[in-house]
C-alpha positions as CSV (number, residue, x, y, z in Angstrom):
1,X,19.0,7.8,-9.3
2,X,15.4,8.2,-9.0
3,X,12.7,7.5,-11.4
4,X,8.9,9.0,-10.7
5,X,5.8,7.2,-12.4
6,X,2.0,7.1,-11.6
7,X,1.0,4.1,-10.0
8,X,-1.4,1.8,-12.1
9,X,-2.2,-0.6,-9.1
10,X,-4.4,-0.1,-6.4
11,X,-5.2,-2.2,-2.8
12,X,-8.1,-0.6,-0.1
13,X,-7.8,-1.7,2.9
14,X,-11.6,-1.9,4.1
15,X,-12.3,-3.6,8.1
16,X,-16.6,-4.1,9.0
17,X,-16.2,-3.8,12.8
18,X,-18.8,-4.9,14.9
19,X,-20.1,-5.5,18.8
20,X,-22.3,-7.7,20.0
21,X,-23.1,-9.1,23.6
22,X,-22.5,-12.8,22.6
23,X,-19.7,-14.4,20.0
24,X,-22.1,-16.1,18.3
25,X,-24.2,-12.6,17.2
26,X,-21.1,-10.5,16.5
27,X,-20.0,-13.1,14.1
28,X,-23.2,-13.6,13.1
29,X,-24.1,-9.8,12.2
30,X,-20.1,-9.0,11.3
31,X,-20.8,-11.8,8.1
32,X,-23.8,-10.2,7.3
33,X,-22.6,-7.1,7.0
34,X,-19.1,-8.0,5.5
35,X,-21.0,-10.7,2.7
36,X,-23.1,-7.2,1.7
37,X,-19.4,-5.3,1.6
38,X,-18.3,-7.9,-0.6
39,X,-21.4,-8.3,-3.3
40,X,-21.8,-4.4,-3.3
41,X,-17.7,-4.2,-4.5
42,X,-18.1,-6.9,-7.0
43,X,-21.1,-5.1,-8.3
44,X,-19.3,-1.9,-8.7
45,X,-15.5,-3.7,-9.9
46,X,-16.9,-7.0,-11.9
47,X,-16.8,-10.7,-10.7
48,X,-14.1,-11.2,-11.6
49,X,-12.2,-8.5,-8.8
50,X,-9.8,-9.3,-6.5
51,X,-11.4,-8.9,-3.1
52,X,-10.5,-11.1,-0.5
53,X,-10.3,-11.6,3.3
54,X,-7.1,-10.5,4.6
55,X,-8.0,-11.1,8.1
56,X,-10.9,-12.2,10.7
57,X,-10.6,-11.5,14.5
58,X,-13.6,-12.4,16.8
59,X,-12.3,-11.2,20.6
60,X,-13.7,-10.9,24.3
61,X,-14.2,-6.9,25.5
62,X,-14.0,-6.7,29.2
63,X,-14.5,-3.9,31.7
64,X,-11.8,-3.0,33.7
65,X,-13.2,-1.7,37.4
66,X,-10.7,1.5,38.7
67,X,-10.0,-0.5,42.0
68,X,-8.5,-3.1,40.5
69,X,-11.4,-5.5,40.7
70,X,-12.0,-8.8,38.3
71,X,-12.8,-7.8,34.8
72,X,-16.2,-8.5,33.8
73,X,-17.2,-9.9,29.8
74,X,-18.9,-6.9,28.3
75,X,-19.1,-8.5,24.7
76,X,-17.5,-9.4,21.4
77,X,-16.2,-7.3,18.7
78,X,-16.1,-8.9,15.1
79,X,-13.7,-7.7,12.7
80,X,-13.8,-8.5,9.0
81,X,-10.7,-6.8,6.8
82,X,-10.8,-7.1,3.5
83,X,-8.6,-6.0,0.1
84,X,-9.9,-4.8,-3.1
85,X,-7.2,-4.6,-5.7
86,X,-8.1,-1.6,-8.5
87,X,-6.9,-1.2,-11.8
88,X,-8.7,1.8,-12.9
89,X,-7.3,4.4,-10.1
90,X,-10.2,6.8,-10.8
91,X,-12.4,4.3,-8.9
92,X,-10.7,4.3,-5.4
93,X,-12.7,7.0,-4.3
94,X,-16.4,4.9,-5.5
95,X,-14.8,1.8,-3.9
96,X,-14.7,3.8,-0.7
97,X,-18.0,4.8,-0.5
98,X,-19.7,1.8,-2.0
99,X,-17.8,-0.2,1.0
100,X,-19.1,2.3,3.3
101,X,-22.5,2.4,2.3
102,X,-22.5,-1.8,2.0
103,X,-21.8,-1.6,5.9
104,X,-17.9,-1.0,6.4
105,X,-16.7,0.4,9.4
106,X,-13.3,1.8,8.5
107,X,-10.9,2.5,5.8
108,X,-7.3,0.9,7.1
109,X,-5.3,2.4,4.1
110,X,-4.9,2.4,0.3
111,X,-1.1,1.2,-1.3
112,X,-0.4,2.3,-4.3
113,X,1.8,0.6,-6.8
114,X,2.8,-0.6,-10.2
115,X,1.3,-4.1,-12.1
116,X,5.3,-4.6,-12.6
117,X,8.2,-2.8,-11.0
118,X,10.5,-4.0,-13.0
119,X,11.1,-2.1,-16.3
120,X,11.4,1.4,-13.9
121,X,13.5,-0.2,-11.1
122,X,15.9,-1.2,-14.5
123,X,15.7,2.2,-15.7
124,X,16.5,3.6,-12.4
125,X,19.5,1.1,-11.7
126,X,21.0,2.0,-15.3
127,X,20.7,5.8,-14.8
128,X,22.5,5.1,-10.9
129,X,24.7,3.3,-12.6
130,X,26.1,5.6,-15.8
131,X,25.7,8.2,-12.2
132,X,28.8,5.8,-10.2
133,X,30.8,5.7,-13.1
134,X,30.6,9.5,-14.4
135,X,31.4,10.0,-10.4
136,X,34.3,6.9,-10.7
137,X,35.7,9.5,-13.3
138,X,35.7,12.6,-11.8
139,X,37.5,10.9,-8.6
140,X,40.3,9.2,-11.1
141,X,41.0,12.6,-13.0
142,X,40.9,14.2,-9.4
143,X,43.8,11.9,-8.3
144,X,45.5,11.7,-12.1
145,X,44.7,8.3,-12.9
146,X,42.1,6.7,-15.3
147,X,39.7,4.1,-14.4
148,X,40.3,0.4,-15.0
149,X,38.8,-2.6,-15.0
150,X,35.6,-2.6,-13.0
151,X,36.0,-5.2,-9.8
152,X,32.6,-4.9,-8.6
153,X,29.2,-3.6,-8.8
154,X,26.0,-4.1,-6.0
155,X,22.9,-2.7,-6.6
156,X,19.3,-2.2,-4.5
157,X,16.3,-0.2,-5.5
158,X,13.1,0.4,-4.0
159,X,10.0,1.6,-4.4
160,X,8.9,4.8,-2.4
161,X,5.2,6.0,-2.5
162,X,4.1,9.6,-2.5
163,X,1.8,10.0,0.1
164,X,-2.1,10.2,-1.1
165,X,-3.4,13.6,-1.4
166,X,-6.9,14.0,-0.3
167,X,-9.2,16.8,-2.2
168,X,-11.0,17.7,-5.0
169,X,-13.6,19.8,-5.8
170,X,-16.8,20.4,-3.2
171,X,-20.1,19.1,-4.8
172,X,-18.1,15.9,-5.6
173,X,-19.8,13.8,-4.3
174,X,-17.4,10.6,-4.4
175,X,-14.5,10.5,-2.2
176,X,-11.5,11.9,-3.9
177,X,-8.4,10.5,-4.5
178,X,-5.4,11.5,-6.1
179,X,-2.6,8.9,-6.8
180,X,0.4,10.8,-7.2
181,X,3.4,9.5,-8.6
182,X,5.6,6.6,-6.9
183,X,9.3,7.3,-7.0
184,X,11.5,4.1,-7.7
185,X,15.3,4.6,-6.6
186,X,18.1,2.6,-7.7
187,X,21.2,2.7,-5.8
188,X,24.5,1.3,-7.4
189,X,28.4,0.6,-5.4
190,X,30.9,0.5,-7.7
191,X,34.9,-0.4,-7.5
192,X,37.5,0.2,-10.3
193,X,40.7,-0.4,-10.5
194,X,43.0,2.8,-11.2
195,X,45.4,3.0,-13.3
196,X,48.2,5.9,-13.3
């Protein structure tokens, strides 16, 4: 059985990417640049937002010569990702571009999801599992029998996203963002005895 509901949960995935010709500056301008990322969404979301690092990579970039030479150090590249839950789904699109205008590089993604899966993964396990049995039925009248006891049950459910649909009208201004719906599907095994 599946169950569709809009999402109430929000993460953005935001990375500041930068090069530099020594470690030291890359890191240096990458936590400038990320610590302006960070105050400008905790302006816009409250202090009290979740928005944290998710990871930090300082690397080496080398040239590789066509002959097969010895690479040579051509600089560093800082990256700083970082996750900003949202609540209010209308403000995906103004977290987007505040992080952009603060100094992010690139957007990584946006998950959508529920506070708490649980009351629709229920909802969807009880509708798979009245499906098994009404199913369990039709096979036992199929082969003139009834349905016993029940010997065994096994459930799973997930929760499958909709993909994001980009658009909106023109002169918006803010990037737009429609959530969809997320579909939660409950799968349920059942075995009966039969009787005859």
């Amino acid at each position: 059985a599946t169950v569709s509901v809009r999402p109430d949960l929000s993460k953005v995935n935001i990375s500041v990417v930068n090069q530099a010709a020594t470690a030291e500056q890359a890191a240096s301008d990458n936590a400038t640049r990320a610590a302006a990322v960070f105050d400008k969404l905790r302006a816009l979301l409250g202090a009290n937002a979740d928005i944290r690092t998710v990871n930090y990579s300082l690397n080496p970039n080398y040239t590789y010569p066509r002959d097969g030479g010895t690479p040579t150090l051509a600089g560093f590249t800082a990256t700083n990702s970082i996750e900003a839950t949202v609540t209010d789904l209308t403000m995906i699109g103004r977290v987007i571009d505040t992080a952009i205008a603060a100094g992010a590089t690139r957007i990584d993604g946006i998950r959508l999801m529920l506070k708490d899966e649980e009351p629709s993964r229920n909802q969807a396990l009880r509708q798979a599992g009245l499906k098994a049995k009404a199913r369990a039925e039709a096979i036992a009248a199929g082969l003139g029998a009834k349905l016993g006891a029940l010997l065994s049950a096994q459930e799973s459910a997930s929760v499958v996203p909709v993909p994001i649909i980009a658009g909106g009208a023109a002169q918006t201004v803010t990037t737009p963002i429609q959530p969809g719906t997320l579909e939660i599907r409950g799968d349920v095994t059942v075995q009966y005895e039969l009787l005859q």
